[in-house]
C-alpha positions in Angstrom: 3.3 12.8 1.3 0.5 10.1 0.9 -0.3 8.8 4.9 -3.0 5.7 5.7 -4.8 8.1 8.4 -6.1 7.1 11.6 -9.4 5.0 11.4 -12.5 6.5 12.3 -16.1 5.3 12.1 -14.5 2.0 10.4 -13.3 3.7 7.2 -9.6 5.3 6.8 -9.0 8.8 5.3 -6.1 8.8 3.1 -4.4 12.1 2.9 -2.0 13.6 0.6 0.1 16.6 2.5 -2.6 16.2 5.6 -5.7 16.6 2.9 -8.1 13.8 2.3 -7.7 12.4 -0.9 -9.1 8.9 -0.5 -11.3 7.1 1.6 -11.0 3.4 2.7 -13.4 1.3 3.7 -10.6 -2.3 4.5 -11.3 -5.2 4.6 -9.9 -6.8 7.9 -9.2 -10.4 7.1 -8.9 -10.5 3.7 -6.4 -7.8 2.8 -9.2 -5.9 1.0 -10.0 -2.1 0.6 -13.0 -0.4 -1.4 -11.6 3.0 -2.1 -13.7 6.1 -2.7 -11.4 9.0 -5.0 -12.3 11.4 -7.1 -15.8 9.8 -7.7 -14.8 6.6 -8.4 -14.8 3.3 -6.7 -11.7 1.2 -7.0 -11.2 -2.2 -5.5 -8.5 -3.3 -4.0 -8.7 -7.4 -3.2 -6.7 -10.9 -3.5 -6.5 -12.7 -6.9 -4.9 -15.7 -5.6 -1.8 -15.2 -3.9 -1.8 -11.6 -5.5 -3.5 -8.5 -4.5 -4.5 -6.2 -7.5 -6.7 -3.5 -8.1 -9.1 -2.9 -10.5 -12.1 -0.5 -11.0 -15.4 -1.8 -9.4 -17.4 -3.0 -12.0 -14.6 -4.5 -14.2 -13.0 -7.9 -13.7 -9.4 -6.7 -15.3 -6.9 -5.7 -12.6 -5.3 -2.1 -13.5 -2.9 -3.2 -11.7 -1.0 -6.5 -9.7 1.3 -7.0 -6.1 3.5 -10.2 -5.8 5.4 -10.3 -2.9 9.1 -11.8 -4.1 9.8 -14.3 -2.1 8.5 -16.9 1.0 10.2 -15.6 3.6 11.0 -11.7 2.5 8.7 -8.5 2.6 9.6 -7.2 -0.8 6.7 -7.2 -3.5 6.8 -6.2 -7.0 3.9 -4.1 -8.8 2.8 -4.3 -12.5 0.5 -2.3 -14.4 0.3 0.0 -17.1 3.0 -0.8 -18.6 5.6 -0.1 -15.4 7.1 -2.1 -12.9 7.4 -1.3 -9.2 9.4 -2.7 -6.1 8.2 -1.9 -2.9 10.6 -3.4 0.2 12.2 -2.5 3.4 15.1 -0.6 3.8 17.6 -0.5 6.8 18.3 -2.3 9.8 15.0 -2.2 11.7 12.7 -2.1 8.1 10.9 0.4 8.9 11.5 2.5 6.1 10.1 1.3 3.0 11.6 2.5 -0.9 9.5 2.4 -4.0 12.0 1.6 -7.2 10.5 2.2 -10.8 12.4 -0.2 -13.2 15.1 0.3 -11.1 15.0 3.6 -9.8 13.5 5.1 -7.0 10.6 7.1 -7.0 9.4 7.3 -3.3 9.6 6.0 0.5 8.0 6.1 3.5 8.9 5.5 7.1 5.6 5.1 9.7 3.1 8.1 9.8 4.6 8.4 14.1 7.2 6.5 15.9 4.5 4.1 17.7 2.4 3.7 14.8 2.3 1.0 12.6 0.3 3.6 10.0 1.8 4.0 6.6 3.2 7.0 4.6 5.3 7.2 1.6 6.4 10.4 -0.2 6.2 9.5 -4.2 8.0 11.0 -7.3 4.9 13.4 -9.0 5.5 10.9 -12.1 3.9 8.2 -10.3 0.0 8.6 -11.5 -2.4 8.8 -8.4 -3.9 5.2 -8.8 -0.5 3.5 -8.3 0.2 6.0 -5.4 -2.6 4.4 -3.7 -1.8 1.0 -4.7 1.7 1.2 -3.3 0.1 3.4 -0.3 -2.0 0.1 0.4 1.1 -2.4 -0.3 3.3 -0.7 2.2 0.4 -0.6 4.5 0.0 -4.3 4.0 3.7 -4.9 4.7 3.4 -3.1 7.9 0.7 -4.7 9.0 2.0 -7.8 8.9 5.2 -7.4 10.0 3.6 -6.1 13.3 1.2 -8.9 13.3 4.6 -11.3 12.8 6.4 -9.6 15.7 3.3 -9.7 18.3 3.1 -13.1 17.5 6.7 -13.9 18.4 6.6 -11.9 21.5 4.0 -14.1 23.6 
């Protein structure tokens, strides 16, 4: 199971089964990440309204997040020839599910109870680029949903 670890030091480990995998270095306000794996640096940043990502030095996004709709916390993800869904599932929306052109491939609920952090536990078929891709979608959708909710409690 991929889980957005706990910051330290302002960068966040990602780790795969509790093993570091990835590490983030986000970008706070503008839903950005520089992502060290495996010796390479991957961007993940805004292109508009979407977010993609896309190998540092290259301008062509491997791959692209739309969220679905205005008011909804779905997105879709395209790239390399697939097509993902990432969107809540269940009453509270906690959980999130990861469809491949229609089937599903992976979810993730929050990394504790009180934590906003995200996890999701992805079909091996899903390469390790779009793992952290969705990984950082989810994580998105979290964080704003918690954003939305603090905002509509004061």
């Amino acid at each position: 199971m991929l889980e957005w670890g706990a910051k330290r030091d302002g960068l966040v480990p990602i780790l795969l089964d509790g093993h570091q995998v990835a590490l983030v270095d986000p970008e706070f306000w503008r839903e950005g990440a520089e992502l060290q794996v495996a010796g390479q640096t991957w961007l993940f940043g805004r292109d508009g309204r979407d977010r993609v990502a896309r190998l540092a030095g290259s301008d062509v996004p491997v791959l692209r997040a739309a969220k679905t709709g205005f008011w909804g916390s779905s997105w879709t993800v395209e790239g390399d020839g697939v097509r993902y869904e990432v969107k809540p599932q269940g009453f509270t929306g906690r959980t999130h599910v990861v469809l491949r052109d229609g089937r599903q491939v992976g979810s993730g609920d929050p990394a504790t109870f009180w934590s906003g952090r995200a996890t999701l536990d992805l079909d091996d078929s899903v390469p390790p680029a779009h793992q952290l891709f969705l990984l950082w979608v989810s994580h998105i959708i979290r964080r704003r949903a918690a954003a939305a909710a603090a905002s509509s409690s004061s």
